[in-house]
N, C-alpha and C positions, 0 to 999 in steps of 0.2 A: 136727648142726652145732655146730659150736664157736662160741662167741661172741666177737665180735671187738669193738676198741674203737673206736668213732667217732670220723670226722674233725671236729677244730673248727675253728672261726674264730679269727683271732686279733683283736685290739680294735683301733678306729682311732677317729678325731677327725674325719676328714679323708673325704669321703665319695666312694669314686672313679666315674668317668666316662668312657662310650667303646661303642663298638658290642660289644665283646666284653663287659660288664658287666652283670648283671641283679642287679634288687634282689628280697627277698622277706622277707618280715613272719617280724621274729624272736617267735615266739609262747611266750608265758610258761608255760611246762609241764612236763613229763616228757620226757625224751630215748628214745624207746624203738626196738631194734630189732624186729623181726618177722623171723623164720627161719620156712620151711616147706622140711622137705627130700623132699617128694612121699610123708611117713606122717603126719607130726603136725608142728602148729605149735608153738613156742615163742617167746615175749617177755622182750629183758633190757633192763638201762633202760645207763646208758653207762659205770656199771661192772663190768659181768655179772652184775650179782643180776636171777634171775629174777620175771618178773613178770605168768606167763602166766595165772594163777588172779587177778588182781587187777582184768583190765579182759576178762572173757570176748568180752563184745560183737566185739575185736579180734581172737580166735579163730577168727572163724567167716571164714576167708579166703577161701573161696569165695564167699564174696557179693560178693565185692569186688575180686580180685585173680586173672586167665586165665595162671597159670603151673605148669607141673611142679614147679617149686622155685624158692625167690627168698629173696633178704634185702631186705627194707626197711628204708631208719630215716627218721623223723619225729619228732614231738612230740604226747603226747598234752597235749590241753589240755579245763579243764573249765569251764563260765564264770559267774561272779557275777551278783550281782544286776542290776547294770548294765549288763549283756549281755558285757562285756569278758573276755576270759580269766584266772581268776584262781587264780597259784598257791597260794593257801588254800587255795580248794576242789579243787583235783585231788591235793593232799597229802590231802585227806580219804578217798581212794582209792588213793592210791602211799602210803599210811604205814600202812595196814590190815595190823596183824596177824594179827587171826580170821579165815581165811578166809571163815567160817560168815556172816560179815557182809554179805558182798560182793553177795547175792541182795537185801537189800534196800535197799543205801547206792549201789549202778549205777543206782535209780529217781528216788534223792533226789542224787544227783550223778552225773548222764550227761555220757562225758565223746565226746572226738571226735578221729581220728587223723590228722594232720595230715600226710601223709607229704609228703618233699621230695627220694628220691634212690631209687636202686636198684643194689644194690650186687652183686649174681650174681641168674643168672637162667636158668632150665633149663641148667643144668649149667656154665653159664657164669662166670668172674669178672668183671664189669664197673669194676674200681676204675681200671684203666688206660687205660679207654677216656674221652674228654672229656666235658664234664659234660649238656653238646648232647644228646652220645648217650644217655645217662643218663635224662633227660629225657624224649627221644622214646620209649625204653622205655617208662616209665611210663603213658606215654600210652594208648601198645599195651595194658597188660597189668592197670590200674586202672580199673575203673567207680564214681565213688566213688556216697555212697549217705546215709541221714540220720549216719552213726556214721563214715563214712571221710573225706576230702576230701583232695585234690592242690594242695598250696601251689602259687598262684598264684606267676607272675613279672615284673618289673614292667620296663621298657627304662630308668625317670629315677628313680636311688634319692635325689636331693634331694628329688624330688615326694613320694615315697611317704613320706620320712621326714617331712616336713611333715605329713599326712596323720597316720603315726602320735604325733607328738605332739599334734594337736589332740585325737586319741583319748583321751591319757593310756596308750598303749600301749609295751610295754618297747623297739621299736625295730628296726633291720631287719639284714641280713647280704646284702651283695654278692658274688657269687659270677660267675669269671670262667667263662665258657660252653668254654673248652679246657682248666681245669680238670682232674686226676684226682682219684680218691677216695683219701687218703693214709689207710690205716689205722691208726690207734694214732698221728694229726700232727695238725701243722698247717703249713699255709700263709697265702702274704699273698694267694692269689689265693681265701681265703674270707676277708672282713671283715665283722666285727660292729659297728654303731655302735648304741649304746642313747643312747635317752631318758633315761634314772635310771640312778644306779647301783646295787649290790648285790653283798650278799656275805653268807659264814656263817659265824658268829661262835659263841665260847663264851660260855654262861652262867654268870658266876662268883657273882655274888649278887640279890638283890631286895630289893623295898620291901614295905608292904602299906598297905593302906586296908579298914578293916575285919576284917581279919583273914584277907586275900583279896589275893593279887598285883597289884601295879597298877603296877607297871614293874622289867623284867631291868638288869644292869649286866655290859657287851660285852666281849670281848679279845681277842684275837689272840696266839698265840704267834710268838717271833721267833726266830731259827734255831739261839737257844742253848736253845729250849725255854722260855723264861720268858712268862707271859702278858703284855699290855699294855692296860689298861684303855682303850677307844676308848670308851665313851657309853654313857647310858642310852637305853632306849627304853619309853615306855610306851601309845602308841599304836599302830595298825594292825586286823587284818584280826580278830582273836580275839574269839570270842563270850563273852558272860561266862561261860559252862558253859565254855570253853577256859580261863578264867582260872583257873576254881575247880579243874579237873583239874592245869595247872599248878602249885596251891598244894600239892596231894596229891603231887605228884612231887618238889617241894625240897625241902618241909618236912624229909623222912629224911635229905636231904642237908647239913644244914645246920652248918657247923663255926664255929670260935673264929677260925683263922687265916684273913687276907685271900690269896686267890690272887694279887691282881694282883703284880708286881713295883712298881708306884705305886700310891700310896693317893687312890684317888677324892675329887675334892674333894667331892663330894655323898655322904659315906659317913655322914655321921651315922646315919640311921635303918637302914642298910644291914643286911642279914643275907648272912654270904657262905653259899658253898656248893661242895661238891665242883667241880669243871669237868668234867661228864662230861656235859653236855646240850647240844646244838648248835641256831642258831635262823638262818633267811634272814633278814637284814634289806635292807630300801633305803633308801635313802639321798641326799639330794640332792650335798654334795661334803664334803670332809675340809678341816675347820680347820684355823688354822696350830699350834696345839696337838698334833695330831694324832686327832683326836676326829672323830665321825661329826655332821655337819650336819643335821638333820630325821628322824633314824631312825625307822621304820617295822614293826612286825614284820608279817613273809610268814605266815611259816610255821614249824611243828618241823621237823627232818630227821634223818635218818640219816644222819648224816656225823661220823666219827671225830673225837675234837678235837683232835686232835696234825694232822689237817689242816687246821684254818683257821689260816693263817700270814698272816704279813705280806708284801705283795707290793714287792720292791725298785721 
């Protein structure tokens, strides 16, 4: 099977309402499909890099899943300390290079597949049929189990959103129930309302404290291709072994000339550095400066850096 690109939500403010509406908890993870075409399974994550050697546990589709053939997509998520789902730690398994790792970092970071849609199914295409029907598929043809689970769906998405902010959770996606599955779109009748915001940014330079990373400095390219310095961040999710690995990764990197297009007012101690490493941050809201409010680092990523832009 060919891998296809997932439908998204588009973003809203405004949290809609109505019998034809269901809410369901936007889980902070991995976008990943599941293809089996009745010989072997494979997993891409939503922009078809494969990703079937990284979470085996998701393999074994029989344990879980009474079909001839199916595509699924969900979200894999893996959860913190605090029991909450935290994209740190499931980047500790969706950014594993050695394979050879995986046998022993699936014990120390188990993660869980959150599915929410069913996209073909014995031989079938399901993206044009409503999202109702979709649903009741899964029903049908999902047993979840400790490693699977079928996102729940909720009738009153203010409730649930309540609900997920007193969690501290990323927020939820309303989804209208006639709905089709637009592959490679979006629609308004899937909405995302987050809790926080976020997004992935380049690393243009750092600081140190001891001889050792202790905050990135953020930008964005704009659509002439010029960076734009949004903020520092020097707090979040990174363990000090994250930090110190971190320092081993820029140091090689480190030049004379500032990337930004503006020069940071916090640049004194600054060390710039190539822009070729990319980082999740959150963030509470953007100054009138144009600077990030409370920045937080998630996680590294594998995301190109001529893709993190500025959003008009």
């Amino acid at each position: 099977m060919k891998p296809i690109i997932p439908m998204e939500p588009v973003s809203t403010e405004l949290i809609p309402s109505g019998r034809e509406w269901i809410a369901q908890v936007k889980w902070d993870g991995v976008r990943v499909l599941t293809y089996y075409d009745g010989k072997e399974v494979r997993l891409y994550n939503r922009k078809g890099n494969e990703r079937t050697h990284h979470y085996p546990e998701i393999t074994d589709l029989h344990s879980y899943c009474h079909a001839g053939s199916v595509i699924l997509d969900g979200e894999i998520i893996a959860l913190g300390e605090d029991g909450k789902p935290s994209f740190h730690e499931v980047m500790r398994r969706d950014g594993l290079r050695r394979m050879e790792k995986v046998a022993h970092i699936r014990n120390e970071v188990p993660v869980t597949y959150m599915i929410f849609d069913c996209i073909y199914q014995d031989g079938l295409w399901l993206n044009n049929q409503p999202l109702a029907d979709r649903i009741d598929a899964l029903s049908r043809i999902i047993t979840p189990n400790e490693r699977v689970q079928l996102v729940s769906s909720h009738p009153d998405g203010r409730a649930l959103f309540e609900v997920i902010k007193q969690h501290g959770m990323e927020g939820i996606v309303m989804k209208d129930l006639t709905s089709r599955y637009i592959i490679n779109g979006k629609d308004r009748r899937w909405q995302k309302c987050k809790n926080y915001r976020d997004l992935i940014a380049v690393i243009g330079g750092f600081t140190l404290s001891g001889g050792i990373v202790n905050a990135i400095l953020l930008g964005l390219y704009d659509q002439a291709g010029k960076l734009w310095y949004i903020g520092h961040a020097g707090t979040g999710r990174l363990t000090t072994a994250e930090w110190r690995e971190l320092t081993e990764k820029l140091h090689p990197l480190v030049t004379t000339a500032c990337p930004f297009v503006q020069l940071p007012a916090r640049h004194r101690d600054a060390f710039w550095v190539k822009p070729t490493h990319t980082v999740k941050i959150k963030f509470a809201e953007w100054t009138e400066g144009h600077t990030l409010r409370q920045p937080s680092i998630q996680a590294f990523v594998d995301v190109p850096p001529e893709e993190c832009t500025m959003q008009p």
